[in-house]
N, C-alpha and C positions, 0 to 999 in steps of 0.2 A: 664262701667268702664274698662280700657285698661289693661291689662294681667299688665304691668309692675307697673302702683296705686296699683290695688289688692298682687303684691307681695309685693312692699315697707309696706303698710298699714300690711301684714303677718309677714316682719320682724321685723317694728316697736314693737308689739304686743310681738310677741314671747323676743322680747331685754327683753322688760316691765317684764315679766313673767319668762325670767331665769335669767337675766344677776343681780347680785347681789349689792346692793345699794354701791353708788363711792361716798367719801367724798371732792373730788377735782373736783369742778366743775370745774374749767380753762381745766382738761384735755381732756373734750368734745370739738371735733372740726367736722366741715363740714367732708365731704367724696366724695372725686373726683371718680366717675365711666365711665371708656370712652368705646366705641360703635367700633367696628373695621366697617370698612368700604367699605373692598374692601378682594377678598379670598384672602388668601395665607401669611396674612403683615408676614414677618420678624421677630421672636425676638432676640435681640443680647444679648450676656455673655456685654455686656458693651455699652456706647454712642457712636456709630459709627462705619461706614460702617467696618473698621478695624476689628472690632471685629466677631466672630464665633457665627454663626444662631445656638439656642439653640432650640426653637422650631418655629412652624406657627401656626397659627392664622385664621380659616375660620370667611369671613364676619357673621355680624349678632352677632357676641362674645360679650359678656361681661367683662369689667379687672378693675382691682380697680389702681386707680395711684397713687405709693406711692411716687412720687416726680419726680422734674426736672431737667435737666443738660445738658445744652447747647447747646439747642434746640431737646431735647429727651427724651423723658418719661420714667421715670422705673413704671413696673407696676407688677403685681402679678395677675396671673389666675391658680388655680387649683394647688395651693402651690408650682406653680414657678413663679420666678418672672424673669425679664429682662427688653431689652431698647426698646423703639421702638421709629420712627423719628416723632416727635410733629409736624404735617400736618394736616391742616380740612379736607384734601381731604380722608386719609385715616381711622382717628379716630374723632367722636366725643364727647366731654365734656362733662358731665351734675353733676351739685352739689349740692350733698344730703343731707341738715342740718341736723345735732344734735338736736334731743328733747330737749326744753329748760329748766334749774334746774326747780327743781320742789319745793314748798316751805319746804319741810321736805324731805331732802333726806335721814336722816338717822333712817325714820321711816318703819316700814315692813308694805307691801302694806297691806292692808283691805285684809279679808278671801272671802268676799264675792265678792270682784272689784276683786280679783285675777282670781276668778271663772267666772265671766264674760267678765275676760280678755281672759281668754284662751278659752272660747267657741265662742269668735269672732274671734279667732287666728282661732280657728279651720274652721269656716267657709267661713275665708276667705282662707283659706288652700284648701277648696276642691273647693271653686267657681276658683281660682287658675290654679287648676288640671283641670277643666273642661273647662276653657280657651285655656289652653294649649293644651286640645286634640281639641278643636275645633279648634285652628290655626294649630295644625297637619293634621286633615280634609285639612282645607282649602289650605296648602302645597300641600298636594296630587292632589287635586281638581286644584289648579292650573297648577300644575306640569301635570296634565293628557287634561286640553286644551294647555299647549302647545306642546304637545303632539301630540294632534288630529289638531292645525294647520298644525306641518309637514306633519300628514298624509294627509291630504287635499291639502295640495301641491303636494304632491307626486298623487295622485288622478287626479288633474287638469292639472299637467302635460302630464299625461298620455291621458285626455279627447282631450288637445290640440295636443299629438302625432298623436293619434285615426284619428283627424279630417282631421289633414294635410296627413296622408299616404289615406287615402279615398279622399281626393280631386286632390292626385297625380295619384291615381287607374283610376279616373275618368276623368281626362285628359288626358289619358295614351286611355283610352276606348273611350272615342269622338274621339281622333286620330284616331286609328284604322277605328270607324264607317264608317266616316270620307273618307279616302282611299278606306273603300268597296262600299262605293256607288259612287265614282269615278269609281271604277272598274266596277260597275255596270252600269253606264254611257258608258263609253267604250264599255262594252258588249251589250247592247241594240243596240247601233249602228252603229256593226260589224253585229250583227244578221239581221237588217234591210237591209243594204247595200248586206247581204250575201243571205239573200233572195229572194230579187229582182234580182238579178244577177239568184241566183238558177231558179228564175220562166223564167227569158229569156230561160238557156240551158234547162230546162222543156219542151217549144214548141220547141226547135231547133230538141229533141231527140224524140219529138212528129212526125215532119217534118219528120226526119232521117227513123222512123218506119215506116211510110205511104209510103213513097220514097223505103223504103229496101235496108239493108245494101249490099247485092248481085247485086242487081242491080246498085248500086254506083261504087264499085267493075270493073263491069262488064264493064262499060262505060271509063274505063281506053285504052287510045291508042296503051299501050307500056306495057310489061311486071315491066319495071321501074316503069312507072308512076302508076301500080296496086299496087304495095309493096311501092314507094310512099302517095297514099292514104293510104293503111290499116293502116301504121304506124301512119300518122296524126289521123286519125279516133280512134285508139284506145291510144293517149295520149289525143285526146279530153274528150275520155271519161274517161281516169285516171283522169285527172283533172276534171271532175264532178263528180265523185266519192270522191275525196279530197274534192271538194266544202263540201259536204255532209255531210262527217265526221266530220268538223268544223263547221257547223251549229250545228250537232249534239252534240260536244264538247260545245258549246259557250253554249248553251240551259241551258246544265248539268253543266256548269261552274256556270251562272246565276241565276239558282235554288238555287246552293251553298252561292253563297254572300247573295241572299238575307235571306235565312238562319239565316247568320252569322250574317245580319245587326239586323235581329229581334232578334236575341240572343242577341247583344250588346245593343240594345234597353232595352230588360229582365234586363239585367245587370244591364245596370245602374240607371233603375227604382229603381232596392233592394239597390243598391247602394245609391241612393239620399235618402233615408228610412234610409238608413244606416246612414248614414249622419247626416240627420234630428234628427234620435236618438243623435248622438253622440253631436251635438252641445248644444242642449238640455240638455244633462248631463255638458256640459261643462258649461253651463250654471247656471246649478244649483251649481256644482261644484267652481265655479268663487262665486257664493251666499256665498254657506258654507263657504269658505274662508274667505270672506269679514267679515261677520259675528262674524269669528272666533275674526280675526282682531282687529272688533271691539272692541271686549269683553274685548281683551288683551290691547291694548292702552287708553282702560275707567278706568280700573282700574291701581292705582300706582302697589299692590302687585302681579298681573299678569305683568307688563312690567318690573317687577325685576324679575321674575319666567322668563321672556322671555329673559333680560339681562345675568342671569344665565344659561339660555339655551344655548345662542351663545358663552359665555364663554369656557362652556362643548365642544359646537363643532370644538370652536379654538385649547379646549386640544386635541382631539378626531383628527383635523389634524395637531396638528405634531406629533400625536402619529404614524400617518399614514405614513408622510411624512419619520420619521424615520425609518419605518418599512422597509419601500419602498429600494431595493439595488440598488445603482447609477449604472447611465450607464457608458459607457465609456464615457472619451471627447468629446464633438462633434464639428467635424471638418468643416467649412463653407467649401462649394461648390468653386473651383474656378472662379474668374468671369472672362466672357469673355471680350477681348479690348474693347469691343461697349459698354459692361453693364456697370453701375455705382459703385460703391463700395458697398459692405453690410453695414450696418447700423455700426457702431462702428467698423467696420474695422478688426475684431481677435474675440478673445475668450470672452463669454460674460463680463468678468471682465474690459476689456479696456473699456465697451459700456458705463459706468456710465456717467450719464447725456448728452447722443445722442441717447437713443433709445426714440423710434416713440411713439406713444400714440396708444394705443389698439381700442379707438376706440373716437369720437366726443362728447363730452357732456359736462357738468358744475359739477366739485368738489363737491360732499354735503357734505362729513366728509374724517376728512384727518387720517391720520397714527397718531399713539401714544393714551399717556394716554387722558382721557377725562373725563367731570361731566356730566350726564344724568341729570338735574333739574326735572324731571318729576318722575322719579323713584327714584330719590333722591339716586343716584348710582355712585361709579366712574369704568370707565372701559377701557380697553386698546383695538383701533384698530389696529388688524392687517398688516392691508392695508387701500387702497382707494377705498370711494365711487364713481363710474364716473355716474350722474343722465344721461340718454337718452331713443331714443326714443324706445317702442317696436320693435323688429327685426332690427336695427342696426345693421351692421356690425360688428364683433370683430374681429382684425387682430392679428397675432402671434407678439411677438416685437421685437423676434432672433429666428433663426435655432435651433431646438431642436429637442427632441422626447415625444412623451405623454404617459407619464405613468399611467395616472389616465384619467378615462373619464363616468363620471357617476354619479348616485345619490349622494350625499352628506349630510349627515341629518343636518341641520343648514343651507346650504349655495346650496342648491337644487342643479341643472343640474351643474356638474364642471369640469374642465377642467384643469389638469396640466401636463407642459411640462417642463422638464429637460434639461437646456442648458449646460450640462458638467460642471465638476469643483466644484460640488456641489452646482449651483446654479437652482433656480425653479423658475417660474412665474405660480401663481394660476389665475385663471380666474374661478368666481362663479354668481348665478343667473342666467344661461346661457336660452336663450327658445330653441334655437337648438345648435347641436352639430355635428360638421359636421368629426370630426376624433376620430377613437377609439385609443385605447391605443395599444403602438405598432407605430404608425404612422409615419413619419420624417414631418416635420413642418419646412419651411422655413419661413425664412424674410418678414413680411408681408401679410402673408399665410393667406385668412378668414378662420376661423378655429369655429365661432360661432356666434349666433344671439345674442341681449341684451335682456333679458328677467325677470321677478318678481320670478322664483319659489325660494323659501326660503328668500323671502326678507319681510322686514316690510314695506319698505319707496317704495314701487313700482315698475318699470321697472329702472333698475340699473344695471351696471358692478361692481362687486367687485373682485379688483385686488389687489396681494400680489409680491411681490419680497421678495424670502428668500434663504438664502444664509447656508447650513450647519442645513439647518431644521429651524434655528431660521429669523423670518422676519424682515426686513430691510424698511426703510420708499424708498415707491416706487419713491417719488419726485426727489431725488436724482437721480435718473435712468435717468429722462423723459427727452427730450430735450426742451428746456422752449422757445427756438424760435418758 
């Protein structure tokens, strides 16, 4: 039995039991009760927009409708009443007959029906309560997987960072090895070449000793030509003396590389371990997600805990956004006579409808309000969805600076850049992120990869244009040629 039978079936009951016998049946009538349907509705001092928001209304409310006017509800919640705009999309209907006369109305109930009136009232008073705390459970319970989907994002994120700085380590290291056994190439046969050379002046200085250097000397004609030889004879043997020392150099060089080659060996043995680990977790990681996933899109009242989640994270950035103090104006680069123009020509304001597309892909859900049929939800995109492939390109769309660059709980890896003037372009689901905050970002600039983390629907761009915190439907921006 649904929490809302078991209270109508408690009011009923309890009517029965206090409410005091009416001798005008005519003035029993049905009772309109509507469902708000989206956070925040509106309620107005009067029928329309004109008139002054007296209070709001979180989804999920319950209001009793005490009538109509001209296409607007007045209704009453918590002993105020007001208007709200008569839309399926924001309120639903539902009407609750009147107990039909009954054949003696102006007879006092039975002592005994009274008393079994009221101890079903009771009963169903507490089965009631006990609903309610069980759908309070089941709130939390929900609210806490999705929860643990961001964290698992954020988790898988990090497995996927893990993997790629270890596969850049690692080809960072095979380079190097790479070069040392080049080197060691080299060295082998510098050594060879210098060896056999060495063993020739070996027998020459062999020769020379047997012969005797005095006697060499000695055999000179001319006092010239005596100080002629000595000199020759002793830069012969300076130079095999050098020979020597560079065999000996080249030896101790040699020992060194190869060293260094076995160390990088070592390396990247722990490294491919490393690795190994890490994908592994990325692996399971990508699991849990999925998993998560699952759970949330199987059931309707977790993909309304999850609708409600990304709501929260939309308030969460413009709270952000607001937060955040504008930079200066920023001023496009002059271009030079050969370059082309920048994209829209001036300050981002002129660029509405000629800036470039962030990045290649097909629309899935576009800017403004929307029906979730699944979650039976209505709900307002920010921006645009752009469906593509993992690690796509994402280009800047104007000259800016990034003032955000990082986790985002809702909308994972993100990216925003402030094009002066109070205008932003968010870029979220990012897999990489190639500028910190702080950065100048030109026209065009790859500034990140397309990637799933915080997304439901997959490897996606999710793009914003917002102008003064508040967001603006980014179509208008794009150049549609």
């Amino acid at each position: 039995m649904t929490p809302l039978r078991l209270f109508m079936l408690a009011l009923v009951a309890l009517l029965l039991l206090a409410s005091p016998p009416r001798q005008d049946a005519a003035a029993e009538q049905a009772t309109e009760v509507g469902t708000i349907l989206v956070s925040n509705l509106n309620v107005r001092s009067g029928p329309g927009r004109s008139h002054r928001v007296v209070m709001r209304l979180p989804a999920e409310t319950r209001v009793r409708v005490l009538g109509r006017d001209s296409g607007w509800l007045k209704i009453e919640h918590g002993g105020r009443s007001g208007y709200i705009l008569h839309d399926e999309r924001y309120v639903r209907i539902a009407v609750i007959a009147a107990p039909a006369p009954a054949a003696d109305r102006t007879a006092a109930p039975d002592p005994e029906k009274r008393k079994a009136l009221r101890a079903k009232a009771d009963e169903l008073q507490k089965k009631l309560q006990a609903s309610a705390a069980r759908i309070g459970t089941m709130s939390d319970q929900e609210q806490a997987l999705v929860d643990a989907v961001d964290a698992a994002e954020k988790a898988l994120d990090d497995a996927r960072r893990q993997v790629r700085e270890t596969r850049t380590a690692l080809a960072a290291l095979e380079e190097k090895r790479a070069s040392a056994q080049q080197e060691q190439t080299a060295l082998q046969e510098a050594i060879r070449s210098g060896e056999a050379y060495a063993a020739q002046r070996l027998v020459a200085l062999y020769k020379l000793q047997q012969v005797g250097r005095a006697h060499l000397l000695a055999s000179a004609d001319s006092f010239f030509d005596f100080v002629d030889r000595k000199r020759s004879l002793e830069q012969i043997l300076d130079q095999d003396e050098a020979l020597l020392r560079q065999l000996n150099n080249d030896h101790a060089r040699l020992a060194a590389v190869v060293q260094q080659i076995q160390s990088a060996r070592a390396e990247q043995r722990a490294l491919n371990e490393a690795l190994d680990q890490r994908i592994a977790r990325l692996a399971a990681e990508q699991e849990n997600r999925s998993a998560l996933l699952r759970k949330v899109r199987g059931a309707k009242s977790l993909e309304q805990a999850a609708h409600k989640a990304l709501q929260q994270a939309t308030r969460d950035l413009d709270g952000a956004l607001a937060a955040l103090g504008p930079t200066p104006s920023v001023q496009r680069p002059a271009a030079r006579a050969t370059d082309q123009p920048a994209t829209g020509g001036g300050p981002f304001a002129q660029s509405k409808g000629l800036l470039n597309w962030p990045v290649r892909g097909k629309i899935i859900t576009f800017f403004g309000p929307y029906r979730d049929e699944k979650a039976d939800l209505v709900n307002f995109h920010s921006g645009i969805n752009i469906q593509a492939d993992r690690g796509e390109p994402i280009r800047a769309v104007a000259d800016g600076y990034a003032i955000y660059a990082s986790w985002f709980k809702g909308f994972g890896n993100m990216l925003i850049i402030d094009h002066g003037d109070h205008y932003y372009t968010v870029y979220a689901h990012l897999e990489e992120v190639f500028k910190v905050k702080g950065d100048r970002i030109e026209t065009g600039e790859v500034i990140a990869t397309v990637g799933d983390t915080g997304s439901l629907m997959g490897p996606a761009l999710h793009f914003q244009v917002r102008h003064h915190g508040k967001p603006v439907d980014p179509l208008e921006w794009m150049n549609k040629g």
